[in-house]
N, C-alpha and C positions, 0 to 999 in steps of 0.2 A: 453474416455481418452482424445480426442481433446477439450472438453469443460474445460475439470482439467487443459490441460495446456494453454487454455487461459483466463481460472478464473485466474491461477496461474502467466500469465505475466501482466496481470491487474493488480493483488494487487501490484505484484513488481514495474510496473512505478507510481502506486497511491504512495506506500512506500517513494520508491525514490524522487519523485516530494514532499511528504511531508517533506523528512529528510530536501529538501533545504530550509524551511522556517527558519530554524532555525539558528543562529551566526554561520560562518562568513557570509554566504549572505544573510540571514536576510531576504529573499522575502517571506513577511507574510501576503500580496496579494495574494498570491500563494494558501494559505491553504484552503482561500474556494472552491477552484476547487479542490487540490489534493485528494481528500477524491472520489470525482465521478468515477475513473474506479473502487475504493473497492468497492462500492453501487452496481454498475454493476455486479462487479465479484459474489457478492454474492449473487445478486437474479437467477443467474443461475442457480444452482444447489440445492443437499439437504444439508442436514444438516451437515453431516457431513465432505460434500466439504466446506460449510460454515466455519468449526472448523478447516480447513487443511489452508485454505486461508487467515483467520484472523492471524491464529496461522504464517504464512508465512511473512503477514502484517506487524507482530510486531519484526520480527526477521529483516525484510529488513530493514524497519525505525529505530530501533536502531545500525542497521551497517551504516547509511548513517548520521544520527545525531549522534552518540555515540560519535566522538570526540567533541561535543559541550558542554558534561559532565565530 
């Protein structure tokens, strides 16, 4: 349970840290690092922590860039 919920705050500051690449602060420097605590998060576990995490991944970063669409 301790590994889910630090797979799980990994993907969230990878998320986060990627939603900010995007307009208004446009730090797109930023993106080739954002992506390494998901990389991390998901060589932890199995499979189907993998699918909980990504699946996590794609729901943070579309709340933190969503208004950029």
């Amino acid at each position: 349970m301790r590994q889910l919920a630090v797979s799980s705050l990994l993907a969230a500051v990878s998320a986060t840290l990627y939603g900010l690449t995007f307009p208004p602060t446009g730090w797109t420097a930023l993106s080739w690092f954002a992506v390494v605590p998901l990389l991390v998060a998901l060589r932890r576990g199995s499979l189907l922590q993998a699918l909980f995490v990504s699946w996590l991944w794609c729901v943070v970063g579309a709340c933190v860039a969503g208004d950029w669409f």
